[in-house]
C-alpha positions as CSV (number, residue, x, y, z in Angstrom):
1,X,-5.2,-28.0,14.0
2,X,-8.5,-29.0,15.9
3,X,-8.5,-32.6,15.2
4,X,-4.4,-32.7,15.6
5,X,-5.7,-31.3,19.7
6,X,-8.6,-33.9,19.7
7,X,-5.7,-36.8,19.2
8,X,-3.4,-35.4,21.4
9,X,-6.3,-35.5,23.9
10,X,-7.2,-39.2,23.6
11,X,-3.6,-40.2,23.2
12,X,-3.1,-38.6,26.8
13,X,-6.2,-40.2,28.0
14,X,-5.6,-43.2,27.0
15,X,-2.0,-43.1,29.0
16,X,-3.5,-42.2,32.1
17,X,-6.1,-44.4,31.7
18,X,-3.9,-47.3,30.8
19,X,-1.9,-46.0,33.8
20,X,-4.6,-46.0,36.6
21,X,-6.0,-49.0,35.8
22,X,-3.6,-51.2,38.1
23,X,-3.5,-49.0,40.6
24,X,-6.7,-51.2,42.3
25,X,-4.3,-54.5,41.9
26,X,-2.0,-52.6,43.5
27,X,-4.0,-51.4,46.4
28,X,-5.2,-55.2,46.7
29,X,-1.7,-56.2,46.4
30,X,-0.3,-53.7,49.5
31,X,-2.8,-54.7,51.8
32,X,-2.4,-58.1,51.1
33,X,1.4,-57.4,51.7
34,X,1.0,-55.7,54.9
35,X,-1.4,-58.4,56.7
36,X,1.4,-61.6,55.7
37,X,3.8,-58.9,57.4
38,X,2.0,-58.1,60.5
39,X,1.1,-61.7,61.4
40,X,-2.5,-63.1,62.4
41,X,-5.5,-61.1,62.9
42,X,-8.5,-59.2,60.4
43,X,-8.1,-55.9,61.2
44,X,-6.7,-55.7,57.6
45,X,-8.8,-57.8,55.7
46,X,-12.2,-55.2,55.8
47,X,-9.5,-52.9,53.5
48,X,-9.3,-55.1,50.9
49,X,-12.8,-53.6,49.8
50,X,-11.0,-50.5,48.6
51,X,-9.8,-52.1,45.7
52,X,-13.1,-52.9,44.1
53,X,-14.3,-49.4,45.3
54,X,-11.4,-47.9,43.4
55,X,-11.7,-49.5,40.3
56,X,-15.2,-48.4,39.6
57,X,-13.2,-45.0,38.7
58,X,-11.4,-46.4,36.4
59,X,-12.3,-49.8,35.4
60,X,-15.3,-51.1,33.6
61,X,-17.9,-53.3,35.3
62,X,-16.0,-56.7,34.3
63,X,-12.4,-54.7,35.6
64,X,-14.7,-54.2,38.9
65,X,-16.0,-57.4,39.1
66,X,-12.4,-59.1,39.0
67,X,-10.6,-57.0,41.1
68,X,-13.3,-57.9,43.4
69,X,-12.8,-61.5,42.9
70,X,-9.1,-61.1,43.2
71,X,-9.7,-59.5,46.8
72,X,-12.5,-62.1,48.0
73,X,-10.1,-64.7,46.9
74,X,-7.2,-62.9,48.9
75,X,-9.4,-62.3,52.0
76,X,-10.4,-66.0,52.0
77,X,-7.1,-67.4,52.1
78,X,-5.6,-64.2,54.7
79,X,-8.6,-65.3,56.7
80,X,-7.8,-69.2,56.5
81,X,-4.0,-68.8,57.7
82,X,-5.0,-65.8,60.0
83,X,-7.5,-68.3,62.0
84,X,-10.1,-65.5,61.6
85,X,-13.4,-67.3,63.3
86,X,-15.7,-68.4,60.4
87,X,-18.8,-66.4,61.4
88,X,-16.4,-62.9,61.4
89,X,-14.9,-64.1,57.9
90,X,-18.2,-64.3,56.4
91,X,-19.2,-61.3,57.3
92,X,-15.9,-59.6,55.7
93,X,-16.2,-61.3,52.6
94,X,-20.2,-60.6,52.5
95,X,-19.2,-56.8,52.9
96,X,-16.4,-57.3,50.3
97,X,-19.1,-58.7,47.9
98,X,-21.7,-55.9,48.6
99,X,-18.8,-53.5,47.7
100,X,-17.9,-54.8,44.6
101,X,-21.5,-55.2,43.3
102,X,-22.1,-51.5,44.3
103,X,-19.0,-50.9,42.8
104,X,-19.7,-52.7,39.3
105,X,-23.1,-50.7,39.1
106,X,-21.4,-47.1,39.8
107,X,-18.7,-48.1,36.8
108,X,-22.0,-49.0,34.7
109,X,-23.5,-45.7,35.2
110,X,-19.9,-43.5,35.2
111,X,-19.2,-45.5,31.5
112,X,-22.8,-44.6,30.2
113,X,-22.1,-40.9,31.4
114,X,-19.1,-40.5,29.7
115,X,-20.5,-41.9,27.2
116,X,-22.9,-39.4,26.5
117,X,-20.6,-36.5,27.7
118,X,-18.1,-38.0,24.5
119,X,-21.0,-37.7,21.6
120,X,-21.5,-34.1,23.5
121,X,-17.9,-32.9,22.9
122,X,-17.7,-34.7,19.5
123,X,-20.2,-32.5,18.4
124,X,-19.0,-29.4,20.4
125,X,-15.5,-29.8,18.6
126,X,-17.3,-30.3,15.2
127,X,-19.3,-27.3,15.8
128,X,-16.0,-25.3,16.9
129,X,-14.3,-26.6,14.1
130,X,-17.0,-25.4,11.5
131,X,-16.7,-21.8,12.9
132,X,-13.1,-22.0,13.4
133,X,-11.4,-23.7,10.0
134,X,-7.8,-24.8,10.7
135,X,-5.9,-22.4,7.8
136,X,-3.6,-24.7,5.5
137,X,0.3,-24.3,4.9
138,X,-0.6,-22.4,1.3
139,X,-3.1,-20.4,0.6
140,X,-3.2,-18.5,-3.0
141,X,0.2,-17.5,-3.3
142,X,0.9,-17.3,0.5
143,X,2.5,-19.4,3.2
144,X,-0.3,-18.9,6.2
145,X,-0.7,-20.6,10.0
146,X,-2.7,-19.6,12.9
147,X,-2.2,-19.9,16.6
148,X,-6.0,-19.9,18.6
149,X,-6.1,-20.5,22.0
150,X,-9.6,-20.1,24.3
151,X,-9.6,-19.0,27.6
152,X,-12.3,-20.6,28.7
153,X,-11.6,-24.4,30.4
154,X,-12.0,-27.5,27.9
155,X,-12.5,-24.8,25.2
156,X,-11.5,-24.5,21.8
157,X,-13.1,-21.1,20.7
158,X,-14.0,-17.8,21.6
159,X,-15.0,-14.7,21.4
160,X,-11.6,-14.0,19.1
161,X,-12.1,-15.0,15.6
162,X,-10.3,-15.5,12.4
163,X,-10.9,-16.8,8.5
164,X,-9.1,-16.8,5.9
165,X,-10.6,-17.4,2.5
166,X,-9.1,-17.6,-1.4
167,X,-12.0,-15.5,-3.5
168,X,-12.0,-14.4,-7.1
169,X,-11.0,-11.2,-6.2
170,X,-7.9,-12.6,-3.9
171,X,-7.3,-13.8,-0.6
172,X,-9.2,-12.4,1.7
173,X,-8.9,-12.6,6.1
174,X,-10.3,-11.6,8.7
175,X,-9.0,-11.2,12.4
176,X,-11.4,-10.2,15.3
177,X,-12.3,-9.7,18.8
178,X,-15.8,-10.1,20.2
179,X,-16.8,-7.6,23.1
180,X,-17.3,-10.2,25.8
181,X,-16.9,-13.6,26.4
182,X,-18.5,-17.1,26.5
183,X,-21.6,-18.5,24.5
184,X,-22.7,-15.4,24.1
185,X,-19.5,-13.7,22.4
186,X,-19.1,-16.9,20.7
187,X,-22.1,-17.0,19.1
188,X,-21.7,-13.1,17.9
189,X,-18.4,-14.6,16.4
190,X,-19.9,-17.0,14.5
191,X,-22.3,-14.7,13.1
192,X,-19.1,-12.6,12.0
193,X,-17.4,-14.9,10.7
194,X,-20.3,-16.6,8.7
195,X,-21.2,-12.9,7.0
196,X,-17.6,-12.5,6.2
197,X,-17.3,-15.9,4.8
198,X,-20.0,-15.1,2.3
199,X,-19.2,-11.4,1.2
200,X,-15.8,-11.7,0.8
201,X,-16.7,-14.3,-2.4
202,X,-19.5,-11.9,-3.5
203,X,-18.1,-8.6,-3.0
204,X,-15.2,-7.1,-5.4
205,X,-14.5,-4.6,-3.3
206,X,-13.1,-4.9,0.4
207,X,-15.3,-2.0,2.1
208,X,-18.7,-3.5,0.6
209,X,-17.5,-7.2,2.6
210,X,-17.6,-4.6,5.7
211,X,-20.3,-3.1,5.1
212,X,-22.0,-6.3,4.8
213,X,-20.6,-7.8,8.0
214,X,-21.6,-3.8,9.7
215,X,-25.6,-4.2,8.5
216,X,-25.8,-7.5,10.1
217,X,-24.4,-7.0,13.2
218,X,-26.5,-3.8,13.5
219,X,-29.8,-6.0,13.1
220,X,-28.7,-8.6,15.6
221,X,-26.4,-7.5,18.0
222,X,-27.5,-5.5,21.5
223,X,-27.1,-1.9,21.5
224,X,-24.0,-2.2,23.9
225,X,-22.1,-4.7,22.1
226,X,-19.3,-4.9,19.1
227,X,-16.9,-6.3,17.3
228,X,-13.0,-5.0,16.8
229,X,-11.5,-6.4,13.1
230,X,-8.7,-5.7,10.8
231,X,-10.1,-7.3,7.3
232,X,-6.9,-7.3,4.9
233,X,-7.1,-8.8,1.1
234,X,-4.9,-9.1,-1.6
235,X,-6.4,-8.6,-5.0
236,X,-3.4,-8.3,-6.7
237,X,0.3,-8.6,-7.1
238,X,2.1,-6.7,-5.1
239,X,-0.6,-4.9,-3.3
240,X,-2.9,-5.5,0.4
241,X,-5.6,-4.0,1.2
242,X,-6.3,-3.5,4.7
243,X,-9.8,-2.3,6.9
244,X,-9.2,-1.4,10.3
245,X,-12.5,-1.4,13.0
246,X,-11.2,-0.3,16.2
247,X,-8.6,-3.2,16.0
248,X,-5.1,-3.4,17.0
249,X,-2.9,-2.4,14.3
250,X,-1.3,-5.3,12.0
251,X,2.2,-5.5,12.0
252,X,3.8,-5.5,8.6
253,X,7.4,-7.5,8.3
254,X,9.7,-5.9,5.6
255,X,13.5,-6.9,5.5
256,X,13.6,-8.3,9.1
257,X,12.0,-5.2,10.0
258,X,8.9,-5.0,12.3
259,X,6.5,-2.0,11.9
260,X,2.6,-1.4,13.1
261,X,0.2,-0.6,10.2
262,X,-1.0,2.2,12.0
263,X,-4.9,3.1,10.3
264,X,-4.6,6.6,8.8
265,X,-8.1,7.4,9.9
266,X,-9.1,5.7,13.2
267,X,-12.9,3.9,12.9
268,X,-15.2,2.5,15.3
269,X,-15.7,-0.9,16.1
270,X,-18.2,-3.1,13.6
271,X,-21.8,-2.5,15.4
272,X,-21.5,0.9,16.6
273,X,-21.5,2.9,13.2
274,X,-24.8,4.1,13.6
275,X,-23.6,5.9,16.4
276,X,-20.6,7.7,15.5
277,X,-21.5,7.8,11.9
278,X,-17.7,7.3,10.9
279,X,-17.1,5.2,7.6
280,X,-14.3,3.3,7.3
281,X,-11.6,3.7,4.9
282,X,-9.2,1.5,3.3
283,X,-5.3,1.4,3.6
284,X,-2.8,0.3,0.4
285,X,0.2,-0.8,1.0
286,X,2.9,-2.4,-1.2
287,X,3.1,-6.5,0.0
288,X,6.0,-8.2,-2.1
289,X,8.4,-11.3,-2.0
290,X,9.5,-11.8,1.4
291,X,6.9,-9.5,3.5
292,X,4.5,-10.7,6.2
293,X,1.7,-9.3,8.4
294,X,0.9,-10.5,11.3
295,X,-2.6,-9.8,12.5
296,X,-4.0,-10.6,16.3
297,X,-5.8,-9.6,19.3
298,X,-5.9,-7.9,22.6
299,X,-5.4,-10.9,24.3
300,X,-2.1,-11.3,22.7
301,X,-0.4,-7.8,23.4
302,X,-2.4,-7.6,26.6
303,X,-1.2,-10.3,28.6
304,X,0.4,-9.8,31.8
305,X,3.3,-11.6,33.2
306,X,4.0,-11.8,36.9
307,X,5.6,-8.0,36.9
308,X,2.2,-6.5,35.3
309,X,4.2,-6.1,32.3
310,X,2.4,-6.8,28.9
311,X,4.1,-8.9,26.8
312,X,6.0,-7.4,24.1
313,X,4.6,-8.9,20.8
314,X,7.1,-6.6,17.8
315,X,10.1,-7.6,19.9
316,X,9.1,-11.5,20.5
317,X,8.3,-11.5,16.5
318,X,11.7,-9.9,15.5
319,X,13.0,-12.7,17.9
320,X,11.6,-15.6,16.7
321,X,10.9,-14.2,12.8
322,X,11.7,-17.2,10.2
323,X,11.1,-17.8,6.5
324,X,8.5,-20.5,8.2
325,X,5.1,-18.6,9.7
326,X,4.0,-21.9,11.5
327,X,7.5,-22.2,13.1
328,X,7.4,-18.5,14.0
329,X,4.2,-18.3,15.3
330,X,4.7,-21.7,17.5
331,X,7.8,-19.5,18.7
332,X,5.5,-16.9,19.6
333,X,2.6,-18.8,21.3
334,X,5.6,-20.6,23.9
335,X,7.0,-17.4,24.7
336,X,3.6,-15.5,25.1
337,X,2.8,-18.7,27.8
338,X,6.2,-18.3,29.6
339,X,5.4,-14.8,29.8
340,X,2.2,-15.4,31.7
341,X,3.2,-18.2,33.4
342,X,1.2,-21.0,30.8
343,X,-2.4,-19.6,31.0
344,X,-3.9,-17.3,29.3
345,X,-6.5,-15.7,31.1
346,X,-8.2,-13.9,27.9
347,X,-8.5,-15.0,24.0
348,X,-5.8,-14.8,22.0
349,X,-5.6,-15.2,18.4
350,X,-2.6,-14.9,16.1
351,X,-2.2,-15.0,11.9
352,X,0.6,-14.8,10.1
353,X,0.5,-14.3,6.5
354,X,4.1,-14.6,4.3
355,X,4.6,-13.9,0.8
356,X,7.2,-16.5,-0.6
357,X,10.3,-15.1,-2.5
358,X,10.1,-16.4,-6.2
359,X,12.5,-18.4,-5.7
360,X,10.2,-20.8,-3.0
361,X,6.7,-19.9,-4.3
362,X,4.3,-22.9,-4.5
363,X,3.5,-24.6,-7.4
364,X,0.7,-23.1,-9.0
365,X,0.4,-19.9,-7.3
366,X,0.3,-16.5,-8.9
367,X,3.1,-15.4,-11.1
368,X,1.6,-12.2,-12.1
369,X,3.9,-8.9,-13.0
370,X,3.8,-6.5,-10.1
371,X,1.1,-4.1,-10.6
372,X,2.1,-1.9,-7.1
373,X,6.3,-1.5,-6.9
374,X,8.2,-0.3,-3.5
375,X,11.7,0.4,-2.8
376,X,13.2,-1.9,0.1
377,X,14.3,-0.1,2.9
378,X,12.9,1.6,6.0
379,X,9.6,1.5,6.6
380,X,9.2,4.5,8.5
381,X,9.3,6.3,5.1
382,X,7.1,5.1,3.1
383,X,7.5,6.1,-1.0
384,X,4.5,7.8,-2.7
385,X,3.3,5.0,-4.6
386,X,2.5,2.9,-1.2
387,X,-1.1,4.8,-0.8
388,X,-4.1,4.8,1.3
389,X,-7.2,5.3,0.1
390,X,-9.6,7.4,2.4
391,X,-12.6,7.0,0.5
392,X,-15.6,5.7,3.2
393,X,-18.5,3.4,2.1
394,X,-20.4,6.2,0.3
395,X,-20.6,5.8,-3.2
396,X,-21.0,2.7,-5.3
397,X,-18.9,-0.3,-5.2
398,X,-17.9,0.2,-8.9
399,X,-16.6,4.1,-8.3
400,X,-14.9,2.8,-4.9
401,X,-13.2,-0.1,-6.0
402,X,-12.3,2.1,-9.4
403,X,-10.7,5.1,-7.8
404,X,-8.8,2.4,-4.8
405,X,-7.6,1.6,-8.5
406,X,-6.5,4.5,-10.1
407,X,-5.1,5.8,-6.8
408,X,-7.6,8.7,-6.5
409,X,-7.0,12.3,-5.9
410,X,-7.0,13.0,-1.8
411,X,-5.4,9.7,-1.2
412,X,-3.0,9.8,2.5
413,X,-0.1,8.0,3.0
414,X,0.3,5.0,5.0
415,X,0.9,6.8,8.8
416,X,3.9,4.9,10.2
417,X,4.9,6.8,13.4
418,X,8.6,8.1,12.7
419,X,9.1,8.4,16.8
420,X,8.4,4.6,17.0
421,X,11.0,2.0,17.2
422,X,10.5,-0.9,14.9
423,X,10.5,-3.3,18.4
424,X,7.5,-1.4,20.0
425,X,4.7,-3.6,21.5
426,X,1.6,-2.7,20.9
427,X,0.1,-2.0,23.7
C-alpha cells in the first residue's frame, strides 16, 4: 500500500515535471513572437530574461543554461533587425547573461535541496512503513485489506493505528486511536503497536496481550493521555475473540446483515486503568464462512459533511458490502471522501476482516472442524452458545484462557441492542 502511494507520487511528479519544463521555451518563444509582431524597437527584448529566470524552477543548471542561450541568441538577432543601437544591445544581452548565471546557480542549490529533502522522505516513508505494515490479500484463513489515511499534509501515519499479525495461537489485530495528534501521537502509536506486535506471539491468551500493551503505556505515557483499541483474535475455528478499550464498537457482517459488537462491559481506554481500576473482559462470538468485521476509528464515523451530518458508516458498508474486502473497503473510503468533500480533517483507519466460504478458501488455510456452531439468522438474537466471557485480567493466564474455553459459569451474552436497526451509524 505504501510503496503502491510512493509510485503514484513520482509517476505524478514526473508528469508535471515533464510538463513544466517547456513552459520557459514557451515564454522565450511568445516574447519573441510578440516583438516580430509589433515591429522595431527593445522594449521587449529586457523580457526575454524571464525565461532563464523561470527555468531555474524547473530545470537543471544545463536546462538553465540553454534556455538562456536560446534567449541571448533570440535577443541578438531581435536586436539586429530591430536597429537597437549597439551600446543599448549590449547592455540587454549583458543583463540577459547575469540572469541566467544567477539563474543556473539558484537551480544548483534548489536540485541539492531536494535532494536532501528526497533521502529525508525516503526514510520518513520507510519509517512509516515499519510502524504501519501494508496487510496482504490472505492472512491465515482470512481475506483482509486496510484503508489508512493521515490527516496531517504529505503524511502517511497517525495517531490511528492498526496490525494485524498470524500467531501460534491465531490471527491476531489490533485497531486504535491515539489521544492527540502529530509526532507526538505518532510516536505513542508506535509504541502500541510495537508491544502488540510482540505479545500477541508470546501470549496464549488475548487479555494477557492487553495487559502487556496496558503496563507499558502506564510507564511511558503522560498522565493525561490514552489509547482507544478493539484487539480481536481468532484462535480457532469458528470462534473471535474480541477486547474492547474505550473503542468504537466493531461491526460484525452476518448474511448481508450489519450489526455493532456492542462490549457487554464498557472499559476504559489503554493508560488510564490505574485510575478507574476497571479490567477488561473478553467477548465470544461465533465467526464462520461468510462473516466479516469491520473494525475502525472515530475519524471514520465522525466525519462531517457540509450539513454537519456524520457519515453513516453500517449503511455505507451494507451499500457497498462484497465477497471482496479490498473492493468494499475502496467503496467505502470514496464515499466517506465525497461525504466530506475529499479531506479528511482527522485520522481515519479502516480493517476489514472476511472469512471465505469453503468453497473459496485459500490454499493452505485452516480446514479445521468447527469447535464454536451458530444458527444463521438475525443477529439481534443471539443463541446461547455465542458467549462472552466477563472474566477481567485477575487470575492467571492458564485459569483465564481455560474457563474462556470451557465457557465458564457467569458468562453474558453478546449485548446486541434489539431497538437498533442493522443500518445504524455509529456515532
Amino acid at each position: 500500500m505504501a510503496s503502491t502511494g510512493a509510485k503514484a507520487r513520482l509517476r505524478a511528479a514526473a508528469h508535471v515535471a515533464a510538463s513544466t519544463a517547456v513552459l520557459p521555451i514557451l515564454i522565450v518563444s511568445v516574447i519573441v513572437l510578440v516583438d516580430l509582431l509589433g515591429g522595431s524597437g527593445m522594449m521587449w527584448l529586457p523580457l526575454l530574461a524571464a525565461g532563464p529566470a523561470l527555468a531555474a524552477t524547473t530545470c537543471g543548471p544545463r536546462g538553465v543554461l540553454g534556455v538562456g542561450f536560446l534567449a541571448a541568441g533570440f535577443g541578438t538577432a531581435l536586436g539586429i533587425r530591430d536597429g537597437v543601437p549597439c551600446h543599448e544591445l549590449v547592455v540587454v544581452l549583458a543583463a540577459l547573461v547575469a540572469v541566467t548565471l544567477a539563474s543556473a546557480l539558484a537551480s544548483a542549490l534548489r536540485g541539492r535541496r531536494e535532494k536532501v529533502l528526497a533521502a529525508v522522505r525516503s526514510v520518513a516513508e520507510a519509517a512509516q512503513h515499519a510502524l504501519l505494515k501494508p496487510v496482504p490479500a490472505t492472512v491465515g484463513p482470512f481475506q483482509t485489506a486496510v484503508r489508512y489515511s493521515a490527516a496531517a499534509a504529505e503524511a502517511r501515519i497517525g495517531g490511528d493505528l492498526y496490525a494485524l499479525v498470524p500467531t501460534p495461537y491465531g490471527v491476531r489485530l489490533l485497531v486504535g486511536d491515539v489521544r492527540g495528534k502529530g509526532l507526538p501521537a505518532v510516536s505513542t502509536a508506535a509504541l502500541v503497536v510495537g508491544i502488540f506486535r510482540e505479545a500477541a506471539y508470546d501470549e496464549p491468551d488475548l487479555l494477557a496481550v492487553v495487559d502487556r500493551i496496558e503496563r507499558s503505556l502506564a510507564r511511558n505515557l503522560d498522565a493525561d493521555d490514552f489509547v482507544t483499541a478493539v484487539v480481536a483474535g481468532h484462535p480457532r475455528e469458528g470462534r473471535l475473540e474480541v477486547v474492547n478499550c474505550g473503542h468504537a464498537p466493531p461491526l460484525l457482517v452476518r448474511d448481508s446483515e450489519v450489526v455493532p459488537v456492542e462490549p457487554t462491559h464498557p472499559t476504559p481506554p489503554l493508560g488510564l486503568r490505574a485510575l478507574t481500576g476497571e479490567a477488561p473482559t473478553l467477548q465470544v462470538l461465533p465467526f464462520t464462512d461468510g462473516d466479516q468485521l469491520l473494525l475502525y476509528t472515530d475519524g471514520v464515523t465522525e466525519a462531517r459533511d457540509h450539513n454537519r451530518d456524520f457519515y453513516p458508516l453500517a449503511k455505507g458498508l451494507e451499500r457497498h458490502l462484497t465477497d471482496n474486502p479490498a473492493r468494499t473497503l475502496t467503496a467505502l473510503h470514496h464515499e466517506l471522501l465525497a461525504h466530506v468533500g475529499g479531506h479528511l480533517h482527522d485520522d481515519a483507519a479502516l480493517l476489514l476482516l472476511r472469512k471465505p466460504t469453503a468453497a473459496e478458501a485459500p490454499a493452505g488455510a485452516a480446514t479445521a472442524p468447527e469447535t464454536v456452531s451458530h444458527t444463521a439468522g438475525d443477529l439481534r438474537s443471539v443463541p446461547p452458545h455465542a458467549r462472552s466471557s466477563t472474566e477481567g485480567t485477575s487470575g492467571s493466564t492458564g485459569s483465564r484462557a481455560a474457563e474462556t474455553a470451557e465457557g465458564a459459569a457467569g458468562a453474558a451474552d453478546l449485548r446486541i441492542p434489539s431497538g437498533r436497526s442493522a443500518g445504524a451509524g455509529s456515532r
